[in-house]
PQR file of N, CA, C, O and H, with PARSE charges and radii, in Angstrom:
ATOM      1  N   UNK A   1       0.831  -1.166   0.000 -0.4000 1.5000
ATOM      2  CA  UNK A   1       0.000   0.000   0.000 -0.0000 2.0000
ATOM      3  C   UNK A   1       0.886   1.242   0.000  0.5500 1.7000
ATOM      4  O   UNK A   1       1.889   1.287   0.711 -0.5500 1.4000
ATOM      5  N   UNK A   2       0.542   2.196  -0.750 -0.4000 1.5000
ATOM      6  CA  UNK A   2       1.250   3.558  -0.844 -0.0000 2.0000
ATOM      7  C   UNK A   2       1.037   4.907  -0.104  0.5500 1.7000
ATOM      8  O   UNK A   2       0.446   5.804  -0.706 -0.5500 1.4000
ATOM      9  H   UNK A   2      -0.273   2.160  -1.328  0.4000 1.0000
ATOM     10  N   UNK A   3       1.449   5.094   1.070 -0.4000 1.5000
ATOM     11  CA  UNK A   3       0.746   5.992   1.958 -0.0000 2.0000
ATOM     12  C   UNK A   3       1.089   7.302   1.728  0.5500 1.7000
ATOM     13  O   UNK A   3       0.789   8.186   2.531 -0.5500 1.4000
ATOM     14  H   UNK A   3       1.929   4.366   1.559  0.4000 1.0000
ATOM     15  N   UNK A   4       1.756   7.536   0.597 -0.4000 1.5000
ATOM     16  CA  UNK A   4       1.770   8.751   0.185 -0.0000 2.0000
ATOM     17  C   UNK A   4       1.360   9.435  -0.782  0.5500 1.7000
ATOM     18  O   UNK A   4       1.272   8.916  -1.895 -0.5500 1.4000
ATOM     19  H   UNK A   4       2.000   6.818  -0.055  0.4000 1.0000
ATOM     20  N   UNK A   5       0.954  11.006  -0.523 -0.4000 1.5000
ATOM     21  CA  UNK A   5      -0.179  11.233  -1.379 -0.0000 2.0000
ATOM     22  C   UNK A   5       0.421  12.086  -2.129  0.5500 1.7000
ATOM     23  O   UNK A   5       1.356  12.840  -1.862 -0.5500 1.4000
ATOM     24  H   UNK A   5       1.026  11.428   0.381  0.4000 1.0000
ATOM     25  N   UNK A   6      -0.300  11.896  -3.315 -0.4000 1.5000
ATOM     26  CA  UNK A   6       0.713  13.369  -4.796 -0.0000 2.0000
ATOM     27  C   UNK A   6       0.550  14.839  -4.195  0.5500 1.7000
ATOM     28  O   UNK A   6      -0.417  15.397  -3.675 -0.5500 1.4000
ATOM     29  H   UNK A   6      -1.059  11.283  -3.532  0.4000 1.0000
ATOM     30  N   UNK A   7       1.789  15.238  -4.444 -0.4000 1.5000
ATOM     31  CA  UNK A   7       2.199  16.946  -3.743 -0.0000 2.0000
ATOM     32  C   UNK A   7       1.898  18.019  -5.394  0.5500 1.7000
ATOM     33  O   UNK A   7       2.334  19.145  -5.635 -0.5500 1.4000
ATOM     34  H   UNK A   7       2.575  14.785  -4.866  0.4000 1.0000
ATOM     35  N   UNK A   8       0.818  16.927  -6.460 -0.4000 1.5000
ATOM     36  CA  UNK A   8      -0.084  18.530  -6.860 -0.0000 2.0000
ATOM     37  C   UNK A   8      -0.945  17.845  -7.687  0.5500 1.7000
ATOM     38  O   UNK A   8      -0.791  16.626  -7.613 -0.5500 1.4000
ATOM     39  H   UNK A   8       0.464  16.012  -6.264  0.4000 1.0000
ATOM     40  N   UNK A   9      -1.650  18.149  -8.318 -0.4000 1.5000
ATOM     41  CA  UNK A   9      -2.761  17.312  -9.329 -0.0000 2.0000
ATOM     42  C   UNK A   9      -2.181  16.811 -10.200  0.5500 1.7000
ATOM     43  O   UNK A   9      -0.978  17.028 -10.338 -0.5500 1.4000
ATOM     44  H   UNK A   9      -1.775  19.140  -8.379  0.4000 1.0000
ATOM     45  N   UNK A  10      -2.889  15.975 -11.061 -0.4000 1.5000
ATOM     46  CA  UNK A  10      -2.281  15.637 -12.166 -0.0000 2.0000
ATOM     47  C   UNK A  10      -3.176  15.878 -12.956  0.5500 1.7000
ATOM     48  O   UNK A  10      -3.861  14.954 -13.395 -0.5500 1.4000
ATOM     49  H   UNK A  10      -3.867  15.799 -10.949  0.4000 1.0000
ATOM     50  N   UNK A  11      -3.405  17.262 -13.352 -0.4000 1.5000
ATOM     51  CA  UNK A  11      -4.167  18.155 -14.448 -0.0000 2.0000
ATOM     52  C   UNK A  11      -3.604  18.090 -15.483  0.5500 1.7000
ATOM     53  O   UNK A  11      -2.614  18.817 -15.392 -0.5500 1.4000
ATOM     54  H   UNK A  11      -2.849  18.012 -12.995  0.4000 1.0000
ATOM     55  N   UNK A  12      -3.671  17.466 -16.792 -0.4000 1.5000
ATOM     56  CA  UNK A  12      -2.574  18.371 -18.008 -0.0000 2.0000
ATOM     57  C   UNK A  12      -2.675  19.702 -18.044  0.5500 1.7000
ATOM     58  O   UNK A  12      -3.433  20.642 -17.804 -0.5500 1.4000
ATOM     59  H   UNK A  12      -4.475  16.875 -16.865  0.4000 1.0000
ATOM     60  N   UNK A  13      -1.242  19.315 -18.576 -0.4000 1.5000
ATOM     61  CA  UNK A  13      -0.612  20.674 -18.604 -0.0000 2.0000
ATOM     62  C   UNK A  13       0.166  21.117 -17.401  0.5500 1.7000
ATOM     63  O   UNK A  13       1.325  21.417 -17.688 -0.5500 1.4000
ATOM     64  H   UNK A  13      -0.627  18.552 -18.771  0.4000 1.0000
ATOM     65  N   UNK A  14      -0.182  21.257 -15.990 -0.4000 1.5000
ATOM     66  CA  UNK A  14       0.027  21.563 -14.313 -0.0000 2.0000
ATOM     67  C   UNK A  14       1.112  20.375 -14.024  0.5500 1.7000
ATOM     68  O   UNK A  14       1.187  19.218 -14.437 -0.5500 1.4000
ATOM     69  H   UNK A  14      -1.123  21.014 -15.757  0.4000 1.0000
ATOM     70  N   UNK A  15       1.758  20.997 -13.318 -0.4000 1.5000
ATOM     71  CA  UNK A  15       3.007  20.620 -12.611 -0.0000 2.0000
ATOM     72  C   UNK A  15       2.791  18.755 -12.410  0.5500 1.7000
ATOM     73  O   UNK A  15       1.664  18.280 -12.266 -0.5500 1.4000
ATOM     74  H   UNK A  15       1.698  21.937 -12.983  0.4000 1.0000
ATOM     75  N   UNK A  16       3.710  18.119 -12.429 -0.4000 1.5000
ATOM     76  CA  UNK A  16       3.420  16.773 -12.252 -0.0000 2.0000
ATOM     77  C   UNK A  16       4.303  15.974 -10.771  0.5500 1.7000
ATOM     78  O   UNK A  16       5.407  16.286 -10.327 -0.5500 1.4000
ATOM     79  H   UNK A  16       4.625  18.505 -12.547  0.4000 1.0000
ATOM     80  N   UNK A  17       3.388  14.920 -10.284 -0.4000 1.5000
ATOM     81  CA  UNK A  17       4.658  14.571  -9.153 -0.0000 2.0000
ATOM     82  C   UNK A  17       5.100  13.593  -9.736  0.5500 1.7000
ATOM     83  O   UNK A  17       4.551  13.247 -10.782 -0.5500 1.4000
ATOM     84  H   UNK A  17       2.490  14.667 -10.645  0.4000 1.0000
ATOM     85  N   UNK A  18       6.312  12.805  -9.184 -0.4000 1.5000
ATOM     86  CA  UNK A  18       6.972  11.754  -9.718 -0.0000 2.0000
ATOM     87  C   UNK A  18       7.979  10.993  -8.461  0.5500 1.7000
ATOM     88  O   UNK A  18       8.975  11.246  -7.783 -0.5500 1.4000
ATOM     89  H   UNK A  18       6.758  13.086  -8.334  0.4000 1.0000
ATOM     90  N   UNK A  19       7.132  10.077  -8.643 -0.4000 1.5000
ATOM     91  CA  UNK A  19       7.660   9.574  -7.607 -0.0000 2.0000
ATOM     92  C   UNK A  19       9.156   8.702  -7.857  0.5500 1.7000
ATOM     93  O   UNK A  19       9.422   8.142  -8.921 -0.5500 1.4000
ATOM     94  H   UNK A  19       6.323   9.872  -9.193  0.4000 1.0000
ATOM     95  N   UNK A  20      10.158   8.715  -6.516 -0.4000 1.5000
ATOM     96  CA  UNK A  20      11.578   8.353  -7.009 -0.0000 2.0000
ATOM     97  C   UNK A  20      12.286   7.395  -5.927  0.5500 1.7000
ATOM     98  O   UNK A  20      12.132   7.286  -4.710 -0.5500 1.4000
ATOM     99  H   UNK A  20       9.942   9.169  -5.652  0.4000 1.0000
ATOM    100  N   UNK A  21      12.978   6.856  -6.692 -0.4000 1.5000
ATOM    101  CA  UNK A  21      13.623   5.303  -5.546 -0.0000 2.0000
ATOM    102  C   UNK A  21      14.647   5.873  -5.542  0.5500 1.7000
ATOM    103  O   UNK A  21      14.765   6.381  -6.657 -0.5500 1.4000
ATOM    104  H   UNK A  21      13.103   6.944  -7.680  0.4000 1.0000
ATOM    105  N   UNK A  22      15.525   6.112  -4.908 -0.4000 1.5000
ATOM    106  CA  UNK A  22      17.308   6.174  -4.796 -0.0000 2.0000
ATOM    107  C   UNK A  22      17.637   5.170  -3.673  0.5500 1.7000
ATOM    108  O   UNK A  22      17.026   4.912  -2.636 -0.5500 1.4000
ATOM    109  H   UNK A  22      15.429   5.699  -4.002  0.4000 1.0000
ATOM    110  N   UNK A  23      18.923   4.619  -4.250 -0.4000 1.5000
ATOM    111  CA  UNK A  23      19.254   3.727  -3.830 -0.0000 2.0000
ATOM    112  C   UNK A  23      21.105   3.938  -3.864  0.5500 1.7000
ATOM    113  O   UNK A  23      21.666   4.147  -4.939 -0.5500 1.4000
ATOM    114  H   UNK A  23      19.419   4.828  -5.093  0.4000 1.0000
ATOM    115  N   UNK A  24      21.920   3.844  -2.501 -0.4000 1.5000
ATOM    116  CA  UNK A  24      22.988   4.113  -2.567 -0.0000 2.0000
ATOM    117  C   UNK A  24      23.782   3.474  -0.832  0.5500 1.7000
ATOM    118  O   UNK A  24      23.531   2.553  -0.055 -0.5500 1.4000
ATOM    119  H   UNK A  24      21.464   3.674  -1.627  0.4000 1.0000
ATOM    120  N   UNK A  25      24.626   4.409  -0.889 -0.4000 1.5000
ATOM    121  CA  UNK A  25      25.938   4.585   0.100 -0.0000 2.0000
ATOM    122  C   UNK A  25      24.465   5.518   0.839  0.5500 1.7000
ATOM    123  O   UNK A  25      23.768   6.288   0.179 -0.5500 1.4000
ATOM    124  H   UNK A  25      24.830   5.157  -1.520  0.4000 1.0000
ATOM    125  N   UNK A  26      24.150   5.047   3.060 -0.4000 1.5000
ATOM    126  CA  UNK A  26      23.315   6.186   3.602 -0.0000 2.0000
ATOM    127  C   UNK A  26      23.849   7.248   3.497  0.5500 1.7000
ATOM    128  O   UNK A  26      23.133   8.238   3.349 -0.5500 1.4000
ATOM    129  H   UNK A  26      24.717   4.422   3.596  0.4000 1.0000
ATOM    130  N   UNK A  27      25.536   7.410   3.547 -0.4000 1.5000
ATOM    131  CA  UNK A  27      25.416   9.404   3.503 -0.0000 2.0000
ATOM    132  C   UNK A  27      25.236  10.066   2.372  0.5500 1.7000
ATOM    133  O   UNK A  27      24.965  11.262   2.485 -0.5500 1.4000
ATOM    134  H   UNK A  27      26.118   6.606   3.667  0.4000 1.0000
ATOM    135  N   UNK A  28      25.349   9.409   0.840 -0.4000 1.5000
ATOM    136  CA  UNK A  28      25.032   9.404  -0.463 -0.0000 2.0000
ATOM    137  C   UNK A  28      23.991   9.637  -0.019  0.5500 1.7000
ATOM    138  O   UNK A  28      23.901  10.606   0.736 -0.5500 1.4000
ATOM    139  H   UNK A  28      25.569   8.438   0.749  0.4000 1.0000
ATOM    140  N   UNK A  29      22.908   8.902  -0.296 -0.4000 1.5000
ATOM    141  CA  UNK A  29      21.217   9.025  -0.227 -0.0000 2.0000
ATOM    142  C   UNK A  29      20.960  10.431   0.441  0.5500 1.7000
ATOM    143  O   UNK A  29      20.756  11.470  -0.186 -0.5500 1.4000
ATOM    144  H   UNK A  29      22.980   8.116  -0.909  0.4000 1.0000
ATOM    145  N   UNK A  30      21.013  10.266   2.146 -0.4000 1.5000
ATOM    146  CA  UNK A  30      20.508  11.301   2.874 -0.0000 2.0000
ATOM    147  C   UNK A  30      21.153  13.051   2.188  0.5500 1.7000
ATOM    148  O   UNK A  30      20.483  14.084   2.177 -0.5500 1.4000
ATOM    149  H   UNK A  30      21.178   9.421   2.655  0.4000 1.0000
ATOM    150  N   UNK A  31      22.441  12.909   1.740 -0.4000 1.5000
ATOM    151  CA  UNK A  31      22.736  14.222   0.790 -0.0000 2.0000
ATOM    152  C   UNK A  31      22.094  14.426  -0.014  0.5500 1.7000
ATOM    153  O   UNK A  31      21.702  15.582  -0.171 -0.5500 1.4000
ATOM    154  H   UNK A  31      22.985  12.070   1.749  0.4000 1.0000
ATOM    155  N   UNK A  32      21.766  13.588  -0.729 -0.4000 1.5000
ATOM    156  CA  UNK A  32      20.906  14.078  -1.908 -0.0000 2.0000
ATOM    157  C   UNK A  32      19.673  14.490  -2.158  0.5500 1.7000
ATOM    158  O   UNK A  32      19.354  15.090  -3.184 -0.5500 1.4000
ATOM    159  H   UNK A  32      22.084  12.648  -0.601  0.4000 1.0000
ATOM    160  N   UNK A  33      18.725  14.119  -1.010 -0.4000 1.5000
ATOM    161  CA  UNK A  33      17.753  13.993  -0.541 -0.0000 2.0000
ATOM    162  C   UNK A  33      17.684  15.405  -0.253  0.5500 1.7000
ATOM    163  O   UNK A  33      17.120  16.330  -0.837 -0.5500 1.4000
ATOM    164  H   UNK A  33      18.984  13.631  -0.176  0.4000 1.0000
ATOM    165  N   UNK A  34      18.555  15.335   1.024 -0.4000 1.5000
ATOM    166  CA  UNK A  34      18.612  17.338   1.226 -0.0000 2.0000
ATOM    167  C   UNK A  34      18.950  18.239   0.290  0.5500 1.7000
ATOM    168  O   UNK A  34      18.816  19.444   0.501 -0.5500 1.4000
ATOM    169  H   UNK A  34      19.013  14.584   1.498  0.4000 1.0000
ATOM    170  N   UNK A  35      19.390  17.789  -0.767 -0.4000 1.5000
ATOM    171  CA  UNK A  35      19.719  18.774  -1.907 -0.0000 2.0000
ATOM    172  C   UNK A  35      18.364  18.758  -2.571  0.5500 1.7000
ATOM    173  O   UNK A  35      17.642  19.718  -2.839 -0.5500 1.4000
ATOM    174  H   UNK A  35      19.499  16.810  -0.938  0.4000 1.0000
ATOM    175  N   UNK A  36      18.189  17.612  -2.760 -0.4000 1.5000
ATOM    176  CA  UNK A  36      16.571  17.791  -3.652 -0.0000 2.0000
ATOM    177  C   UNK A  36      15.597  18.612  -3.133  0.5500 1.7000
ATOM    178  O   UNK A  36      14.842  19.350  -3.766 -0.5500 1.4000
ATOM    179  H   UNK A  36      18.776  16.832  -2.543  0.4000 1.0000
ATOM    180  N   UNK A  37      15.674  18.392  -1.580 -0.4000 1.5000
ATOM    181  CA  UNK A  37      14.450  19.035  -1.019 -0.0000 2.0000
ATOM    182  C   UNK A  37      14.486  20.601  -0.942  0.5500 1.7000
ATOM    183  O   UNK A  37      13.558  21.406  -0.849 -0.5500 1.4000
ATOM    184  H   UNK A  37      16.287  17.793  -1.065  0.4000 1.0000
ATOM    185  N   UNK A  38      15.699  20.765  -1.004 -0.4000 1.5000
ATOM    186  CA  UNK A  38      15.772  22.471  -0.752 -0.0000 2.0000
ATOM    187  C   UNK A  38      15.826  23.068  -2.029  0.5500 1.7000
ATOM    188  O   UNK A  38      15.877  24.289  -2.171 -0.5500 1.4000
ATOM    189  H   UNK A  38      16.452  20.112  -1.079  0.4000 1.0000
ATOM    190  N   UNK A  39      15.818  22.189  -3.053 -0.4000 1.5000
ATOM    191  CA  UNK A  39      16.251  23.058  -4.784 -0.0000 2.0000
ATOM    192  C   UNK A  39      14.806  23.043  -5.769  0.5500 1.7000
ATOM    193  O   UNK A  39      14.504  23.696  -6.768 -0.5500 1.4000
ATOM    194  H   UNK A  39      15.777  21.197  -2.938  0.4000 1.0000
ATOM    195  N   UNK A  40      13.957  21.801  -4.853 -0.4000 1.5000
ATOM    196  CA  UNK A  40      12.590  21.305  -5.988 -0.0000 2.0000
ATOM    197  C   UNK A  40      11.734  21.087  -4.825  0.5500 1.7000
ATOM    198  O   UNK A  40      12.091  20.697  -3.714 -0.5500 1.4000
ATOM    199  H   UNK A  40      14.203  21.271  -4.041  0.4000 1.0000
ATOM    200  N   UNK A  41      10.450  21.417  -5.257 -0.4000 1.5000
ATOM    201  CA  UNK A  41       9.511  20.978  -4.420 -0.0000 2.0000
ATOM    202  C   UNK A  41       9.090  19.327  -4.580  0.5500 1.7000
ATOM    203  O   UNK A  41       8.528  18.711  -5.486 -0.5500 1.4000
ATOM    204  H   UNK A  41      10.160  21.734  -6.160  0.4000 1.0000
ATOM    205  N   UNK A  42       9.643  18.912  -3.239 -0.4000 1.5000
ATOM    206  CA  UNK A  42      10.004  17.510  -3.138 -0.0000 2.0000
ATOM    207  C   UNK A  42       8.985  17.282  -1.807  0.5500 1.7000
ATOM    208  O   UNK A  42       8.914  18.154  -0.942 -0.5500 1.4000
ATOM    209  H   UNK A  42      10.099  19.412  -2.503  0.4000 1.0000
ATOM    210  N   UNK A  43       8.324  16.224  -1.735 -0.4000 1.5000
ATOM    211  CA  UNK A  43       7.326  15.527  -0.517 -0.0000 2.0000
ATOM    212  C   UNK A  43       9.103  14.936   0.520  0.5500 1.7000
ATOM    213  O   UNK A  43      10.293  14.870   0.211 -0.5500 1.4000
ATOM    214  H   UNK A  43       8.382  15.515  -2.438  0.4000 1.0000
ATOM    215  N   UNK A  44       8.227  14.620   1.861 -0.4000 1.5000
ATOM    216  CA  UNK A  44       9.150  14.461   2.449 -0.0000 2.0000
ATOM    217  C   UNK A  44       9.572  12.787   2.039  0.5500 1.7000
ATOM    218  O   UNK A  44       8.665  12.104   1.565 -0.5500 1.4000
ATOM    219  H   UNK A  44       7.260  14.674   2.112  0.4000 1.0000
ATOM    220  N   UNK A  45      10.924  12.162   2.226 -0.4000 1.5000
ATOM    221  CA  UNK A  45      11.685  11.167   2.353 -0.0000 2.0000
ATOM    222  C   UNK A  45      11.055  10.210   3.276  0.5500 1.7000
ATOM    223  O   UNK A  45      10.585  10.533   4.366 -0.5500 1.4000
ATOM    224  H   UNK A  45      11.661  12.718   2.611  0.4000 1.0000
ATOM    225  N   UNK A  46      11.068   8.663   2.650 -0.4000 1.5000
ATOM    226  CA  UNK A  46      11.270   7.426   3.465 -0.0000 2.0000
ATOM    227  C   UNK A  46      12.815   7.016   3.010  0.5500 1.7000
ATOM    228  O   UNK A  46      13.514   7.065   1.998 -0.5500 1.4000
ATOM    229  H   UNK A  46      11.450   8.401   1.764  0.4000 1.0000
ATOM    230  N   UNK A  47      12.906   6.598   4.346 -0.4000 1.5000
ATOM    231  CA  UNK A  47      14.343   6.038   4.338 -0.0000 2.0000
ATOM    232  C   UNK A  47      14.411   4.332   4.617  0.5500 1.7000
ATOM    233  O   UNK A  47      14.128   4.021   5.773 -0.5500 1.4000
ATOM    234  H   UNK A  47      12.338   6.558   5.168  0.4000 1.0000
ATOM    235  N   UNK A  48      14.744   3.233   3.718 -0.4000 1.5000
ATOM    236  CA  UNK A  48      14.545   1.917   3.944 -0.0000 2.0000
ATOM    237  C   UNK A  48      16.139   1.312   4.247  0.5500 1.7000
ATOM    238  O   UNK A  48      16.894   1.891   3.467 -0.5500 1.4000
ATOM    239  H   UNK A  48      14.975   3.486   2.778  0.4000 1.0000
ATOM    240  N   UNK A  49      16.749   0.534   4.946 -0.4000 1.5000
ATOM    241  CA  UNK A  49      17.674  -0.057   4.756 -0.0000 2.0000
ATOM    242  C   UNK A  49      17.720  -0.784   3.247  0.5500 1.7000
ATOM    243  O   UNK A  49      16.582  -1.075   2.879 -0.5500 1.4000
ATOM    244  H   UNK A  49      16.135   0.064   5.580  0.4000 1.0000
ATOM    245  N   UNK A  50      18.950  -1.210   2.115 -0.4000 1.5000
ATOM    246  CA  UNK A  50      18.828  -1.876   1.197 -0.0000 2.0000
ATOM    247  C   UNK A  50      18.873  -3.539   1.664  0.5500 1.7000
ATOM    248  O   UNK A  50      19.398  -4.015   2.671 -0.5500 1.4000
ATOM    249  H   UNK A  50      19.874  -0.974   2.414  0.4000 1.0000
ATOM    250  N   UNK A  51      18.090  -4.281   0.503 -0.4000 1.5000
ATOM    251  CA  UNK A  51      17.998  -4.921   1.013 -0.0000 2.0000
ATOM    252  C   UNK A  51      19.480  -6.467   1.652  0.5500 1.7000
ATOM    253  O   UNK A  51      19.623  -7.286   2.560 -0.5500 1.4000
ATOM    254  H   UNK A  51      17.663  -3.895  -0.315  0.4000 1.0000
ATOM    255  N   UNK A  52      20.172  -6.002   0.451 -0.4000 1.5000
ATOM    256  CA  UNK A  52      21.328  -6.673   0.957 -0.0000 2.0000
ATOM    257  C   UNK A  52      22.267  -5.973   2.217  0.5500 1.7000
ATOM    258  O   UNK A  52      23.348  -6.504   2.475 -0.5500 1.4000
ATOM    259  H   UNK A  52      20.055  -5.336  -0.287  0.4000 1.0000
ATOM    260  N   UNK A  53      21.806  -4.720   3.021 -0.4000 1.5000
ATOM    261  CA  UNK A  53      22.193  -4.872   4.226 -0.0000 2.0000
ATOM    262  C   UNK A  53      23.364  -3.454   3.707  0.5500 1.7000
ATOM    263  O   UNK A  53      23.900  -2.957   4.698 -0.5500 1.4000
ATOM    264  H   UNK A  53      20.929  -4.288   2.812  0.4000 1.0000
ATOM    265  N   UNK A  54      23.608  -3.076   2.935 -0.4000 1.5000
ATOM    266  CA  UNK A  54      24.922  -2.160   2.496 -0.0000 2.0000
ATOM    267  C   UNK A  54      24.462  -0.951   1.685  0.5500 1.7000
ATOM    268  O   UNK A  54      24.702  -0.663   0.513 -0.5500 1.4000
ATOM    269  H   UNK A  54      23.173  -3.479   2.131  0.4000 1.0000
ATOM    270  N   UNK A  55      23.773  -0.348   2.568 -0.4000 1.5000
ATOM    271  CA  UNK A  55      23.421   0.909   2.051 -0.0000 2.0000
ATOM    272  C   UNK A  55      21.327   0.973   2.122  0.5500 1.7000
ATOM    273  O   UNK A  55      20.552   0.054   2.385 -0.5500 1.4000
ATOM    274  H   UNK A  55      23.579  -0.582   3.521  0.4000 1.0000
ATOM    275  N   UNK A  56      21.046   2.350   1.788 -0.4000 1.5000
ATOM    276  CA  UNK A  56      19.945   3.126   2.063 -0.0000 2.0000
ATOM    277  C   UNK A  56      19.041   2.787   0.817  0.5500 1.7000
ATOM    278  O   UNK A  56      19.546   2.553  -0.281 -0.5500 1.4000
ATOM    279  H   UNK A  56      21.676   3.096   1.574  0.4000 1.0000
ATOM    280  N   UNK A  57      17.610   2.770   1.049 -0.4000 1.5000
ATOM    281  CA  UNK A  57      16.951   2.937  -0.197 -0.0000 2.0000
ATOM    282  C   UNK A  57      16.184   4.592   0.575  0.5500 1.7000
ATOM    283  O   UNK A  57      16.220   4.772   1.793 -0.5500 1.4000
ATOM    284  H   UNK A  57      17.199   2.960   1.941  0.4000 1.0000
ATOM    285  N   UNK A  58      15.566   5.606  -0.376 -0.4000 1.5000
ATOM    286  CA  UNK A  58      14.930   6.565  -0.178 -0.0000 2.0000
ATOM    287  C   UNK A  58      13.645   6.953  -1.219  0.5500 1.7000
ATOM    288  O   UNK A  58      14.034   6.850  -2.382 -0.5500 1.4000
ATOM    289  H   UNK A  58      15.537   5.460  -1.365  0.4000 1.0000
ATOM    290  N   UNK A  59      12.518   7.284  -1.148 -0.4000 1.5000
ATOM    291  CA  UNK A  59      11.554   7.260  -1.572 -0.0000 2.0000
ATOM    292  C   UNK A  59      10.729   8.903  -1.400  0.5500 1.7000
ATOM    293  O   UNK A  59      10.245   9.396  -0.381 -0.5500 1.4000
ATOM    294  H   UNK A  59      12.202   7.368  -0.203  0.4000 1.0000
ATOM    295  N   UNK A  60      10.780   9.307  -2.398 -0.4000 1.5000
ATOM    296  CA  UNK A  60      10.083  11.072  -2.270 -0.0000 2.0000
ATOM    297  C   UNK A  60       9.279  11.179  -3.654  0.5500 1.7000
ATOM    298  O   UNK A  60       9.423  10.481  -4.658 -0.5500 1.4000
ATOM    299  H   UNK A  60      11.173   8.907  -3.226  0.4000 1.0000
ATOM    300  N   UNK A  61       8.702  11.873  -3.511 -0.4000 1.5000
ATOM    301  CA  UNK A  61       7.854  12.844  -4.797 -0.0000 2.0000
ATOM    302  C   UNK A  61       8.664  13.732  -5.087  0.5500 1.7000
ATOM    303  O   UNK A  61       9.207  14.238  -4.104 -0.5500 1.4000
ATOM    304  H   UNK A  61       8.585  12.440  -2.696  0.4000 1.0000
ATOM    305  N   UNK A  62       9.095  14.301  -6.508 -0.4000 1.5000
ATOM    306  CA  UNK A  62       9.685  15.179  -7.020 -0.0000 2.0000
ATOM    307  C   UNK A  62       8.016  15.720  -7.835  0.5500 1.7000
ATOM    308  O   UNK A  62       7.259  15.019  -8.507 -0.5500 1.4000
ATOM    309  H   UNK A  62       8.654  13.891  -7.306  0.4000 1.0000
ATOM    310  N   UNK A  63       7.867  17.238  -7.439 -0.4000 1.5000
ATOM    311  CA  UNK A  63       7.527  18.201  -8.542 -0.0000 2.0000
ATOM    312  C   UNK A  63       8.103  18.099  -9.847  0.5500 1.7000
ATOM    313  O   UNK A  63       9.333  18.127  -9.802 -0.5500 1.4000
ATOM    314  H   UNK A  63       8.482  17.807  -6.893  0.4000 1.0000
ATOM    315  N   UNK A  64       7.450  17.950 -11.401 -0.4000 1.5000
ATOM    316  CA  UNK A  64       8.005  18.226 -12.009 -0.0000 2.0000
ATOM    317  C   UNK A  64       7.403  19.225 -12.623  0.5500 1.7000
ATOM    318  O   UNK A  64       6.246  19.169 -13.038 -0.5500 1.4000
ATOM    319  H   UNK A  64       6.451  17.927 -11.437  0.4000 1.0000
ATOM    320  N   UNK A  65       8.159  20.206 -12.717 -0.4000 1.5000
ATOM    321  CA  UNK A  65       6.949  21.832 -13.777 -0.0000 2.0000
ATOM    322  C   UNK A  65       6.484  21.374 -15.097  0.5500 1.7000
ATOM    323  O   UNK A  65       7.227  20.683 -15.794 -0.5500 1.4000
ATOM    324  H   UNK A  65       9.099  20.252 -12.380  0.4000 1.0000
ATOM    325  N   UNK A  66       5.712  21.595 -15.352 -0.4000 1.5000
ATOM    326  CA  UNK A  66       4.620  21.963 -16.828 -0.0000 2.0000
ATOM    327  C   UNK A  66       5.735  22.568 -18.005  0.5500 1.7000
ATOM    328  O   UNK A  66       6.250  23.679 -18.130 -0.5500 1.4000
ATOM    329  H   UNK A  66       5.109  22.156 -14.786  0.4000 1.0000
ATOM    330  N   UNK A  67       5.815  21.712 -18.542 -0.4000 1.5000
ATOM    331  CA  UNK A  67       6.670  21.715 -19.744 -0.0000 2.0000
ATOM    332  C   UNK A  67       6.410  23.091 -20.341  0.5500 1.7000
ATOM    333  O   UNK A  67       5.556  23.653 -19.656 -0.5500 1.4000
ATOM    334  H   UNK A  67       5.397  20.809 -18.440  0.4000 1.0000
ATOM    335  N   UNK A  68       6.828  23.869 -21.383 -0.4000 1.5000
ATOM    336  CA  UNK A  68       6.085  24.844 -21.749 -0.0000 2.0000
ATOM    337  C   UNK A  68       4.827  24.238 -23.311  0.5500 1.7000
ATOM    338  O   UNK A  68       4.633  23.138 -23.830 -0.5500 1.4000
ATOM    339  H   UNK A  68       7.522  23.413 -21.940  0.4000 1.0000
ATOM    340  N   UNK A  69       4.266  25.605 -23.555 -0.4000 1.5000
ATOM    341  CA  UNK A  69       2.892  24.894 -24.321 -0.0000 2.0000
ATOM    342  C   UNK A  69       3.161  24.588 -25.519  0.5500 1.7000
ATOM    343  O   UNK A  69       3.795  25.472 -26.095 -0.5500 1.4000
ATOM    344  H   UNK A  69       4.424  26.498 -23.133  0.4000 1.0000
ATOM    345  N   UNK A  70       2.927  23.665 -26.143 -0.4000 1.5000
ATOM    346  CA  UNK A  70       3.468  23.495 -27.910 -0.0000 2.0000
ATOM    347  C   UNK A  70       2.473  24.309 -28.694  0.5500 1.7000
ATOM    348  O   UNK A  70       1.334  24.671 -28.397 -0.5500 1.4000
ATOM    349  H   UNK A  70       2.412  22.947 -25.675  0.4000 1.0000
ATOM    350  N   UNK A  71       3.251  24.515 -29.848 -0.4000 1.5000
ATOM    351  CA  UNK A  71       2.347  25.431 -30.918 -0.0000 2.0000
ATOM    352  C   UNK A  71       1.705  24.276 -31.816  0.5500 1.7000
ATOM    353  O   UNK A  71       2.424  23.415 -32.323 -0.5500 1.4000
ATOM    354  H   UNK A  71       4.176  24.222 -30.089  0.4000 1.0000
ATOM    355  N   UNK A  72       0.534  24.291 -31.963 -0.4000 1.5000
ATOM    356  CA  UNK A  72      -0.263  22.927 -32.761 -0.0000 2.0000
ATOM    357  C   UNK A  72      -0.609  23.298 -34.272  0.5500 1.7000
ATOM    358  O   UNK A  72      -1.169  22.476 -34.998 -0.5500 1.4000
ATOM    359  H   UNK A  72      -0.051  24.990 -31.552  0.4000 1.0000
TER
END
């Protein structure tokens, strides 16, 4: 079950969320995480152990902006 909820509609056209796995080294992950969150409007982080025991999995919503409009 997915207990997290999209951080904007998914209207065309309007900003999109996207949800993202990273998977690394924990001080890798948790850096990047804080970089994402302070540069993009990002939902907050789950943090999972991997499963072979050697490193972080992390799980967020990334905002992505509305492309601009095509000429038809």
């Amino acid at each position: 079950m997915n207990s997290r909820t999209p951080a904007a509609s998914s209207a065309p056209g309007s900003a999109q969320p996207v949800d993202v796995r990273l998977m690394g080294d924990d001080r890798a992950v948790h850096a990047l995480v804080a970089v994402l969150q302070q540069s993009a409007s990002c939902g907050p982080a789950t943090y999972k152990p991997m499963r072979d025991g050697n490193g972080t999995r992390a799980y967020l919503s990334v905002i992505v902006p509305a492309g601009p409009a095509t000429a038809t």
